[in-house]
N, C-alpha and C positions, 0 to 999 in steps of 0.2 A: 582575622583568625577565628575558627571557629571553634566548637567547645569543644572544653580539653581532653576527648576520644581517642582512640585509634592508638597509637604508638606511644602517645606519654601515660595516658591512664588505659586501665585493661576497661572492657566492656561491662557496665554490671558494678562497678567498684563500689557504689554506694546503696546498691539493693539492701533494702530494710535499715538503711540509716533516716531517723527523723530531721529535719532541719528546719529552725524557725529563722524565717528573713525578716529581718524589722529595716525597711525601705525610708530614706529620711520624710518621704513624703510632698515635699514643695517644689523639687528640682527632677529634671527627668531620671536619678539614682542611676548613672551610667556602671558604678561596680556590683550594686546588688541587684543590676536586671542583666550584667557578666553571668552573676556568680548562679541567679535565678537557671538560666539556661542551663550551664552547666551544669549545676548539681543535678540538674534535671535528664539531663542529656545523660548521666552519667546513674540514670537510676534512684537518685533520693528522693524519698518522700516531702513536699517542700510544706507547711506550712506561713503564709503572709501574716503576720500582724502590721495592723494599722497602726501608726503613731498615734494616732488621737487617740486610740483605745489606752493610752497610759496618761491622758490629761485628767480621770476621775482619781478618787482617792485610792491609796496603793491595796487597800483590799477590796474594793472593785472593778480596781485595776489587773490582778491579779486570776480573781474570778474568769473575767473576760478571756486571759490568757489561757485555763483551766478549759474553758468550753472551744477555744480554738484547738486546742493539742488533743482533746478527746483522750479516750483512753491510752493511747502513746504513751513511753515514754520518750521526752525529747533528749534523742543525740547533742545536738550543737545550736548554738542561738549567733545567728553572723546581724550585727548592725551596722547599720553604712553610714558610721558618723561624720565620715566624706559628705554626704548629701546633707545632714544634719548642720554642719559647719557653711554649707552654701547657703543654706535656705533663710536664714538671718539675715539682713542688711542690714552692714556696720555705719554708724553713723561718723559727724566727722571730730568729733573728739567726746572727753569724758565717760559715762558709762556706756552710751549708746556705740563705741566705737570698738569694744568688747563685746558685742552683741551677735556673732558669730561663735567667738569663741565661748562664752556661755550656754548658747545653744547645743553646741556640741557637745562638750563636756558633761552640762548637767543632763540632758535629755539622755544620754549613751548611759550615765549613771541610773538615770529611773527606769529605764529601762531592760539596763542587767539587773537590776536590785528584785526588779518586779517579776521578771522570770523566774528568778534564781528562788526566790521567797516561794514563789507558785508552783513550782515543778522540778526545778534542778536539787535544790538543795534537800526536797524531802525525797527523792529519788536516791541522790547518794553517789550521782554520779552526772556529767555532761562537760560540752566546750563552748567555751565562748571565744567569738571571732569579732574584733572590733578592725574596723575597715576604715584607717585616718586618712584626713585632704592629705593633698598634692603641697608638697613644699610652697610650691608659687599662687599656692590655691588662694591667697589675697593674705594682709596681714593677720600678725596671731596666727597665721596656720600651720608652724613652728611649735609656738605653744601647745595649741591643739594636740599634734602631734604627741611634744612629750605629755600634753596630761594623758593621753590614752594610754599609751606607753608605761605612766607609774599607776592608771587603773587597774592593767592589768598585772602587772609584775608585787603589787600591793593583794590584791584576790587572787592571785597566785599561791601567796602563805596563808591571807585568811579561811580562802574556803578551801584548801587542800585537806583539810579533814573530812568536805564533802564530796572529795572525787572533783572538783571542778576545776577545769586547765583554762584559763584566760591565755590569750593571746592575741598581741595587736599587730594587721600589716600596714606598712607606711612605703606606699607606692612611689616611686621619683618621679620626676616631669616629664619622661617621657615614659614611660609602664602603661601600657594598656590596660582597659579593662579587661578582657579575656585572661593577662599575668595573672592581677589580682583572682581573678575567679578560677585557674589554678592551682594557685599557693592556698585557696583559702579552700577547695576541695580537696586537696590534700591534709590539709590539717583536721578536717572533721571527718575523712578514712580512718581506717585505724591506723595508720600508720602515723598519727597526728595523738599518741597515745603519749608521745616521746616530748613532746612542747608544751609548756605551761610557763608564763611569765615573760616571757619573748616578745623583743620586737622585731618582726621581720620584716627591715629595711631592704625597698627594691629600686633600683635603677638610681642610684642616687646623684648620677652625674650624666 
């Protein structure tokens, strides 16, 4: 499938929308080089952040982000805690066996935290897109799953006094990446003004 053009989106739909992609980094990120294309395809301005760029302390962490977005202001921040959740090898029991799942979970945290602190919340307005594994994506990825799901639906009420609409999509086993990168251009459209706190479960059977 190719991006989401022609008869599902108009031509243009995201001219002068900003959009920061934070890619998991260690995995080829099969949803956010979907979503890369298409938001592209479809006119957004994309900025990349690097995941490593969030391993120094959160206000030079935050800096970093500051010099990425330039004067912008950032529309929507999409993280593919899908690739996040791969990039960890679970070990075979005790803490190390949770070792996907904490990757995912906490890095998707440092990473909205470190935006949002940098640019969203003193703006007064933007969307957050979090992007969960695949049901079958290995164990824990359930969990995963719901933690991104009460991430969002939780900074849904806390930072709704800054304009800020979280929303999580959780792809099925068999959704494509092109679905995801879809649903997830649609939601940082303005027609994505309407979603805040959601999780938007695809293909689940």
């Amino acid at each position: 499938m190719s991006a989401p053009t022609g008869t599902l989106f108009r031509s243009g739909l995201l001219a002068g929308v900003n959009v920061a992609l934070v890619p998991g980094g260690s995995h080829a990120g099969e949803l956010s080089g979907a979503v890369a294309g298409a938001a592209g395809a479809l006119a957004a301005s994309l900025v990349e952040l690097a995941l490593d760029g969030f391993e120094d302390e959160e206000e030079r962490a935050g800096q970093t982000v500051r010099d990425a977005v330039g004067t912008r202001e950032l529309d929507a921040l999409v993280v593919d805690a899908a690739d996040l959740f791969a990039g960890a090898s679970a070990g075979i029991d005790g803490e190390a066996a949770f070792a996907p799942l904490r990757n995912c979970l906490d890095r998707s945290w440092d990473v909205v935290r470190t935006v949002a602190n940098a640019t969203l919340i003193p703006q007064g307005r933007g969307k957050v897109v979090l992007l969960a594994p695949r049901m079958d994506a290995g164990p824990h990825a359930s969990a995963a799953r719901a933690g991104l799901e009460n991430l969002a639906r939780t900074l849904s009420i806390e930072w709704a006094r800054y304009g800020i609409t979280p929303t999580t999509i959780a792809p099925g086993p068999r959704t494509s990446p092109d679905e995801v990168a879809a649903i997830t251009c649609y939601l940082v459209s303005q027609a994505g003004e309407f979603f805040s706190g959601c999780l938007l479960e695809l293909g689940a059977v």
